[in-house]
Steps between C-alpha positions, in 0.01 A plus 500: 500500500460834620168618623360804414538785853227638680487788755590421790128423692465253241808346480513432855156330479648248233808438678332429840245284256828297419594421860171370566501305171847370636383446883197279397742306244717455819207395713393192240864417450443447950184309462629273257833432662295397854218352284599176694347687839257688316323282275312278780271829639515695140168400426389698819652793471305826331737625200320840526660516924784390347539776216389761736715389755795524272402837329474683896864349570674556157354822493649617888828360350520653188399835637804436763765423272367769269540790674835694344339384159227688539629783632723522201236469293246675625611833721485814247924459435635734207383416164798492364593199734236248351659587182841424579646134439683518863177561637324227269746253553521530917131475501518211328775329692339561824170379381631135382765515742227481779337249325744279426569456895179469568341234251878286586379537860207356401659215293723430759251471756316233305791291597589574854144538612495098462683500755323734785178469337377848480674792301841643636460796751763734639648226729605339224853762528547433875459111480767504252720779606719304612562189224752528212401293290174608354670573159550143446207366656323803241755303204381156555133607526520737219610157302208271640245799389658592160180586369383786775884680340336468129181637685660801604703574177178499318317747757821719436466519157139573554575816714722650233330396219157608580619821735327828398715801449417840605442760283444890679199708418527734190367828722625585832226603669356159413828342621490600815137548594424144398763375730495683757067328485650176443747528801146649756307190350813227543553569849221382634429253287824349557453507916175317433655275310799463718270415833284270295155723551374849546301422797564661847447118620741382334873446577770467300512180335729227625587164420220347714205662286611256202306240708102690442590369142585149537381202724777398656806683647719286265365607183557910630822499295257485163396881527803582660805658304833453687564889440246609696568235789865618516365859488258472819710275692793737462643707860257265702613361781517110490491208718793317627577219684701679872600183548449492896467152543583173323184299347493237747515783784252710323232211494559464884395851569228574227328329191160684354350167377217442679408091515157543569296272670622158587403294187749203308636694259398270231157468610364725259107371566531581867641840427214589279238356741651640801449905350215681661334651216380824644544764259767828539416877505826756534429826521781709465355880552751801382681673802301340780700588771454357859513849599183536349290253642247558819565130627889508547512819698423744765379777261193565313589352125322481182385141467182433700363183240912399499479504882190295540633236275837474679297420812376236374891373320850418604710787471807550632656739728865546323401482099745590196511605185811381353582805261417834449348510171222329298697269297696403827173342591361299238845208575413559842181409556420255223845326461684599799791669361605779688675828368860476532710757322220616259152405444504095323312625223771769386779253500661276230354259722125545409498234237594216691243258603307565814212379622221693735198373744305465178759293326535277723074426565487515103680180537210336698239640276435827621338771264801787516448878386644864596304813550611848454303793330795685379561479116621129423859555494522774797775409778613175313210303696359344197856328398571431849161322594535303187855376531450377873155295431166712515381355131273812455519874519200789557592843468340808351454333161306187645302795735414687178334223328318386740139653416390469894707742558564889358859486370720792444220689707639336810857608382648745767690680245858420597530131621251268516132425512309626850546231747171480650426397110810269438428313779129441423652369183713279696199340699269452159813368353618217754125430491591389142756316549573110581540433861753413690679860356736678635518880395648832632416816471739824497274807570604866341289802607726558870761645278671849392329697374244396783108555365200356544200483272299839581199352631706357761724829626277680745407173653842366530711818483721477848703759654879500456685278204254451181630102531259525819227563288630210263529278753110597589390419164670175460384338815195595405558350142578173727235531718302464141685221369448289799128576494460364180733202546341393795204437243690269272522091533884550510475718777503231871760270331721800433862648688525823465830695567565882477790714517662777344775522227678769751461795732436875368514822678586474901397738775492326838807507717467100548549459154801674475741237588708294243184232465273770437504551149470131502198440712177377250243250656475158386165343628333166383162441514314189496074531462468155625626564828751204451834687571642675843361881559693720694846702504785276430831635669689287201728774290360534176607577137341496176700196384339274802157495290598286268643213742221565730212509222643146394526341813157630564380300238741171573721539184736217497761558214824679546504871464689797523450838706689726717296508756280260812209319574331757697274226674775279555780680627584629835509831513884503644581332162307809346689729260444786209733652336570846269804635271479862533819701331742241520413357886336201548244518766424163727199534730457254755254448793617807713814592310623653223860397305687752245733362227651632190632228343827475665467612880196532740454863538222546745333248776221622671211437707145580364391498856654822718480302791659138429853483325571310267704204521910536588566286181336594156714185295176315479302711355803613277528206393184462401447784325791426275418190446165638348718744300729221355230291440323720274749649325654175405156379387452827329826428308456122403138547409399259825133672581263225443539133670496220207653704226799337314728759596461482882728278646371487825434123617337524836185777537550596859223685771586850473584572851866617687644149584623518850 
């Protein structure tokens, strides 16, 4: 059967029709083959998330593997050409050609995904690169799944039996005005499609986004297409194992499972008892340098309500960020993953199971949601807060319907909602809300392109920088918040910690050192009066505040995080750490260790006048201990304590053994 051609818009159109036809086909052939896994949470799962889901990452996909297609058909080429059978015929070829490998990548993928649980990513070519005998292990499983090979014979037929030929256009001027149109209007189109939005908040898609459309990490692989996984994961740097010690030796020197407190492991009613069930506030406020703030320096600043609160906090003299970017800090400071490498949330490695602060209280009851006023899918937050454990989500769609409040009004035209507004959403919100909760917050209006609502700039405006005059406006936005909190019933039987996802633009000398672009405040506040006040000298990071939050509230199950109890450590056993173009950064209480990967390369003292010590091996070993240990978890999928996969026997304190 041959189809009747069409000009060349057109017949693209159809064609591209028929890989989605094919993709979705592909996609129900996955579901049914893991129905075994799937079938159990089906019921909860939206179909809707899941066909939209699939359409945003077929669609990046297709338009990837697309790309000489449509140039062939659509840039304003000779007329003559489109009449020609060479012409005809190479078109052709290319287009089924492309899919061929493709939808078998797909098929393929149904099977080995069984084993690794997620769909194939780039690694896939370096894990193997060195075995010679996939061909027969391909054989035998080609055997055991005969049916996936009669699956993929029939989608085959399918391309060349329903393929539209091209015909050209009968007048010239026609011909090449209409494609040259077609070509203006594909472009774009196609980078939309490609990056998975046409928002300036958004990203380009990766692999971790699959999770806004499912409920649980496992079940990401459903709107997934291997394709596109293979696509995105491609030239990345991965994670390896370096190897530096043996297991025995590494568990010696370093383990991230945290115990928590000391409760029989089996005595599951005393664990639940034993949890003090004051609720959890993070606020995580864009670009909130410590630079910025009154309290920690010598300099006028821009935070007068920030200052008066700190007074009356612990803070901490030497505080962190972990990263340098806002999806560096999400891992951080909910689930204590730091960035190694590249941010957690870019890697192959976003879909394995993790678990967060509110995870782990959404075990003991605790209401769990996320805040951001960006568009629901900006920065990946939305998949990420879902697949580590906050059970529900508020962004600019929940803000919009909400008749208390003005909706797209409030927008600030390039990010998010206003914060001062966001955050009164917050407070009304949690007031809604089941106690004990645990939320967090990740503020938006301290960012490029840096403006405030214009009622607010002659009042605010600040010399220098326009992130001064951000900065300004968003303590005042705090300064707001906390006045209407402090009116709630939640509001005395709350912890409330801010920080910042990283540091923005630098201008004083004593932030020009290698911490500086890593200095943000972390400060914890407690109404009640019931924890310390003060300055803690303890070195700080973003991943401490997940350890510290539980122990703060006596959590007694086994946990993991990179990072201390900030109340119950000394602060010699104190460390933060950074990856920062291929060095590893170690900070330690006076002391500062340099390593990239395979030799120390700088060992210096953060104080001018006190050395640091004659022999850095400690804290060398330390530091790649840390390093091992992640990337080896990172690798085996070994992120959350009590999964089936981790093989770890023996949760640990997560301290430097001496």
């Amino acid at each position: 059967m041959k189809l009747r051609p069409l000009s060349p818009p057109l017949a693209l159109l159809c064609n591209l029709g028929l890989a989605y036809l094919l993709y979705f086909l592909c996609r129900v052939v996955y579901i049914l083959e893991f129905w075994d896994i799937y079938a159990a949470g089906w019921h909860q799962l939206s179909v809707t998330s899941l066909l939209r889901g699939g359409f945003l990452f077929d669609t990046s996909a297709i338009l990837y593997t697309h790309i000489l297609y449509a140039a062939l058909l659509l840039l304003p080429w000779p007329r003559k050409w489109y009449s020609s059978h060479g012409w005809q015929l190479t078109a052709k070829i290319l287009y089924i050609a492309t899919n061929t490998l493709m939808l078998s990548i797909n098929l393929v993928d149904t099977v080995y995904s069984r084993y690794t649980g997620r769909r194939t990513t780039a690694t896939f070519f370096t894990e193997f690169a060195s075995e010679g005998n996939l061909g027969h292990i391909f054989f035998i499983e080609l055997l055991h799944h005969w049916y996936l090979l009669l699956i993929g014979i029939a989608f085959l037929v399918a391309l060349i039996a329903l393929y539209r030929p091209v015909r050209p256009f009968a007048k010239p001027l026609t011909h090449y005005l209409t494609l040259s149109l077609s070509t203006l209007l594909f472009v774009p189109l196609s980078v939309v499609g490609m990056r998975g939005g046409a928002s300036t908040a958004i990203r380009p898609i990766t692999i971790s986004n699959a999770n806004q459309y499912v409920n649980q990490p496992s079940e990401a692989a459903i709107v997934l297409n291997t394709p596109f996984s293979l696509i995105r994961t491609m030239g990345k740097t991965t994670f390896t194992d370096p190897h530096y010690f043996t297991n025995d030796q590494l568990d010696l020197i370093y383990t991230p499972i945290h115990q928590g407190t000391n409760v029989p492991a089996n005595n599951l009613k005393s664990q639940i008892s034993n949890l003090n069930s004051k609720n959890v506030v993070i606020l995580i406020v864009e670009s909130l340098a410590r630079e910025y703030i009154g309290f920690h320096n010598s300099y006028p600043c821009h935070t007068p309500f920030l200052d008066s609160l700190i007074g009356q906090s612990l803070t901490f003299s030497q505080s962190y960020a972990n990263g340098r970017k806002s999806i560096d800090a999400l891992p951080s400071i909910l689930s204590g993953i730091p960035m190694f490498v590249e941010p957690f949330i870019l890697t192959s490695y976003s879909l394995n199971n993790v678990s967060s602060v509110a995870g782990e209280l959404g075990k003991e009851g605790y209401t769990t949601a996320f805040f951001h006023g960006a568009e629901n899918s900006s920065m990946g937050f939305q998949a990420f807060a879902r697949s580590s454990g906050f059970a529900r989500y508020y962004g600019r769609t929940e803000y919009c319907a909400d008749p208390r409040f003005h909706g797209m009004d409030d927008f600030d035209g390039t990010w998010a909602i206003w914060d001062e507004e966001f955050l009164q959403f917050y407070a009304q919100q949690m007031n809604d809300l089941p106690q004990p909760f645990c939320t967090a917050l990740f503020t938006a209006t301290s960012h490029h392109p840096f403006v405030i609502p214009g009622r607010y700039r002659s009042r605010f405006q600040q010399e220098g920088h326009p992130m001064y005059t951000c900065i300004r406006y968003v303590d005042h936005a705090l300064q707001h918040f906390f006045a209407t909190a402090s009116q709630m019933p939640w509001f005395e039987n709350t912890i409330f910690v801010i920080t910042a996802d990283h540091t923005n633009h630098s201008e004083r000398p004593e932030y020009s050192s290698p911490l500086g672009p890593y200095s943000v405040p972390i400060i914890i506040y407690d109404p009640s009066g019931s924890l310390p006040r003060g300055i803690s000298p303890v070195v700080a990071q973003q991943t401490d505040i997940m350890p510290t939050l539980l122990g703060l509230l006596g959590y007694t199950r086994p946990y993991l995080a990179y990072g201390i109890d900030l109340l119950n450590t000394p602060a010699a056993d104190s460390w933060a750490l950074h990856y920062n173009n291929g060095i590893y950064q170690l900070v330690r209480p006076g002391r500062l260790l340099l390593f990239d990967g395979q030799r120390t390369v700088g060992y210096q003292s953060l104080d001018a006048s006190t050395p640091p010590p004659a022999d850095s091996t400690a804290d060398l070993h330390l530091l790649q201990a840390i390093i091992q240990s992640y990337m080896q978890r990172m690798v085996d999928n070994q992120l959350v304590i009590g999964d089936e996969n981790n093989t770890q026997s023996t949760p640990q304190t997560n301290v430097l053994k001496k």
